[in-house]
C-alpha positions, 0 to 999 in steps of 0.5 A: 709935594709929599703927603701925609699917610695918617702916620703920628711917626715917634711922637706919641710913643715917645710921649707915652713912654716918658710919663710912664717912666717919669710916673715910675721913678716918682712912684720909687721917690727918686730925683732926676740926679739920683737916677742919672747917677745911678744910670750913669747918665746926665740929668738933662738925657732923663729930662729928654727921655721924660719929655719925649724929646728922644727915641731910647733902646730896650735896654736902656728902658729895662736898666731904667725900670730896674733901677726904679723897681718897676713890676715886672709885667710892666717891663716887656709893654715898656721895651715894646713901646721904646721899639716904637720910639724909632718910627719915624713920621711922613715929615722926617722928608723935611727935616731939612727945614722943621725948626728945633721943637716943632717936629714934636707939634707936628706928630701931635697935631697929626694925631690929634682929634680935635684942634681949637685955636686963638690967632690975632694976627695971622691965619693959622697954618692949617688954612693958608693958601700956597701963595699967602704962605709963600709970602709970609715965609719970605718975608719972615726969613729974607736970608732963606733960599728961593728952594728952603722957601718952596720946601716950607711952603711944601711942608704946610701944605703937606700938613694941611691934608688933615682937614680936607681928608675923608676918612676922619678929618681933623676937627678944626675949632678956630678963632681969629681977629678980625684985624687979620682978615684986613692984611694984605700978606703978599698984596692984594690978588694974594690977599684976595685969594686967601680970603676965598679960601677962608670962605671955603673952608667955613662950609667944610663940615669939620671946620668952624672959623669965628671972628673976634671983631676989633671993636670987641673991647677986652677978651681973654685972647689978649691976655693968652696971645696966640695958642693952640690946644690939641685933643685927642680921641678916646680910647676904651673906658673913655681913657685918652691916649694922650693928655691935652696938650697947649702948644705956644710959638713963642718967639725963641721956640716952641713951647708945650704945656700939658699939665692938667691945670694949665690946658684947664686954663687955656680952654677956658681962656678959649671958651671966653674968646668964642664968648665974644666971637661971631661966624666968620661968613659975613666979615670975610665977605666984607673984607673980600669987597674990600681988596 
């Protein structure tokens, strides 16, 4: 199995690059079309670069900040940043099966310094055992190959190497529905293990895992669904390197908010989920004598 080598690849400087260009073209009072017009390019390449979603050139950062009236001390920091754009990340080995859109997650969530997440139906990725993982990923593609299978399986565990590192773990901040701790995904010796597993991972001192119990009546977790929300360190001047981001996997695909009114509203949609939470030792331990 590959492991990550604490490398975020291009996600970040692609994400960085783009605000500064979007920030840019807002500042010259410039439309997305009016910049592909005169760039000679489509509207949707300037939304892509503005999002993060490509690697782009020197030169074409420079024809970019040319057109936009950008200062010229800010041109040679943005041409660097665009050659950090091609670095490609310890998950481009399983490119072969990363969902469109997901490898954005992934770069971010291996920068990430804090992860907080809701799930009410199954265990986040981050804490699965092989075989449970094994065993949702058949079910939930059953035209898949025996190898794309073991490869997605390969890949979560891969990631999972954030939590359990020693030098700067992830901090992992989990809510879960006791309704889950209650699903046999793969039967019951899969389910077994998978709640040891769990128990194990609530001594982890990175790792704090709640549960909401199902008699909880209302909470804002029903309203939200399943989300992710990513934080990142700090940097000097108590800046951060990158804006909060909310990750939701719906169902078409993945999608990213990091506007600050909507990470606001996620995290205190989280902070009113924990309200109703209580540690998970004790309704694992249950569940546990009940396989």
């Amino acid at each position: 199995m590959a492991s990550p080598h604490g490398t975020t690849g291009s996600t970040m400087p692609r994400r960085q690059l783009g605000r500064h260009l979007r920030d840019l073209r807002n500042r010259a009072r410039m439309t997305t079309r009016t910049a592909a017009q005169q760039l000679e390019w489509s509207e949707a390449k300037i939304w892509r670069i503005e999002t993060g979603q490509t690697s782009l050139r020197s030169l074409d950062v420079e024809a970019m900040c040319k057109i936009y009236g950008a200062p010229s001390e800010l041109v040679e920091p943005l041409t660097a940043l665009a050659r950090e754009t091609k670095a490609r990340g310890w998950w481009t080995g399983y490119s072969d099966v990363i969902t469109e859109g997901f490898e954005v997650y992934i770069g971010l969530e291996e920068a990430a310094r804090l992860l907080s997440t809701y799930e009410n139906e199954l265990v986040p990725g981050l804490l699965q055992t092989e075989s449970y993982a094994r065993a949702l990923l058949a079910a939930g593609r059953p035209d898949a190959t025996a190898a794309e299978i073991e490869r997605r399986v390969q890949l979560r565990m891969a990631r999972q190497a954030l939590v359990t590192r020693s030098d700067s773990p992830l901090q992992l901040d989990v809510v879960i529905g006791e309704s889950l701790l209650w699903h046999r995904v793969g039967g019951g010796e899969v389910a077994a293990e998978q709640l040891e597993h769990l128990r194990r991972m609530c001594d982890l001192p990175n790792v704090r895992i709640q549960v909401v119990p199902s008699d909880s009546g209302y909470h804002d977790g029903m309203e939200t669904g399943r989300f992710v929300l990513l934080d990142f360190a700090e940097v000097a001047e108590g800046s951060l390197t990158e804006p909060s981001v909310v990750y939701v996997e719906a169902f078409t695909g993945p999608v990213y908010l990091d506007k600050e009114h909507e990470t606001a509203r996620y995290r205190k949609a989280f902070a009113g989920i924990k309200a109703v939470a209580s540690d998970a030792r004790v309704v694992i331990e249950e569940a546990r004598a009940g396989v």
